[in-house]
C-alpha positions, 0 to 999 in steps of 0.5 A, a space after each residue: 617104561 621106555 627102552 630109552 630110559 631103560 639103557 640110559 640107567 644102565 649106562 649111568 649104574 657103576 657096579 659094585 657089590 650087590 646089597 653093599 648098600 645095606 653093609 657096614 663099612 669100616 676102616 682098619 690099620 695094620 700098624 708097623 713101627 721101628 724098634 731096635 731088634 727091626 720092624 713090629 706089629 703094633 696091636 690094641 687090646 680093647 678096653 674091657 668098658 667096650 660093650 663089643 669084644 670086651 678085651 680081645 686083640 685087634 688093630 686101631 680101627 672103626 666105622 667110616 664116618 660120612 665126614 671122612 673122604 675115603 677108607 684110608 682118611 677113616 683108617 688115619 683117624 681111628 688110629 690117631 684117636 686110639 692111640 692118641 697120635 696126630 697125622 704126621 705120625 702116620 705115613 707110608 699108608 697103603 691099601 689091602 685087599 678089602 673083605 667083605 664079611 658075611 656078617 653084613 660088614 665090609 672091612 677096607 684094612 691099611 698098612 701104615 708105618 708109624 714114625 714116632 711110636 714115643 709119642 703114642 698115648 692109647 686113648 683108655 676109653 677104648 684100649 685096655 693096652 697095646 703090645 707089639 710082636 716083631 715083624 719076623 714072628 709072622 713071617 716065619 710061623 704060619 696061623 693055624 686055621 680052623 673051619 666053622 659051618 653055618 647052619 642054615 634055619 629059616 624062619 617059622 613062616 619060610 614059604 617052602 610051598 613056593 621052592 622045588 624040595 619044599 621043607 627038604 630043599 637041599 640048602 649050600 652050607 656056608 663055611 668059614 676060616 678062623 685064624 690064629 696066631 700064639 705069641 707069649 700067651 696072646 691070641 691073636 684071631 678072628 678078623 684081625 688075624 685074617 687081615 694079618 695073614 693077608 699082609 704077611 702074605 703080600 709082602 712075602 
């Protein structure tokens, strides 16, 4: 290969994460309304017919379709088609930091406020209720984080013969964060207490 050839791909590549390709990539909206004690979280409980985390507490979301112009256009959709809203009800939509998970998914979340939560209708094949917390919950209590490890097990036939230690190489852990939120005999945690967090955090 030529070096002319080599510098003009290198000078055309626009870098991003490396296997990002590979992931799944979604969209997720943190869903602000307005109600007469001040500002709340609205949170989905998902349907207990979904085959994926039957019954546990998330935010409208899903998977970026390739009809969809960006994250945020894939954020707006999910949220109309969950809680059976159209677009105008959403506004003030921002980005948050976007995660990448080390399950192989890249998470792009949103704040949105929606304007007329009266006209919500949660769509049943996909949410088994919605809840809302009040804004100033989160911002006065903490999420009490607890850490999970990663066992490293590589498969039957790893080349150990090929690395320095061989069988006894001395593998990085990986560690994670899990966060929890309590309000009146909900748990909220996993990602979606982890998006919350973040929100808290910016708008503190």
């Amino acid at each position: 290969m030529e070096l002319e050839t080599i510098l003009s791909k290198l000078n055309n590549h626009i870098p991003s994460i490396l296997g990002s390709k590979k992931f799944s990539k979604y969209a997720v909206m943190v869903p602000l309304i307005l109600k007469e004690d001040g500002i709340h979280v609205l949170f989905e409980v998902r349907s207990m017919e979904l085959r994926r985390q039957p019954g546990e507490i998330c935010f409208p979301g899903g998977k970026i379709d390739s009809g969809d112009d960006n994250a945020e256009a894939a954020a707006i959709r999910e949220t109309t088609e969950e809680l059976g809203i159209t677009k105008d009800c959403i506004s003030q939509v921002f980005p948050l930091d976007f995660m990448v998970s080390p399950f192989g998914m890249m998470v792009y979340p949103f704040a949105g406020f929606i304007k007329a939560p009266e006209k919500i209708t949660p769509n049943p094949d996909e949410v088994g209720e919605i809840f809302t917390v009040p804004l100033d919950f989160f911002v006065q209590h903490e999420p009490e984080i607890y850490h999970i490890e990663f066992k490293v097990e590589p498969e039957k036939n790893f080349p150990f013969d090929l690395i320095v230690g061989g069988e006894n190489y001395n593998w990085r852990t990986r560690g994670m964060e899990e966060y929890f939120y309590q309000y009146e005999g909900k748990t909220i945690w996993g990602l979606t207490a982890r998006i919350l967090a973040h929100f808290i955090e910016i708008i503190r």
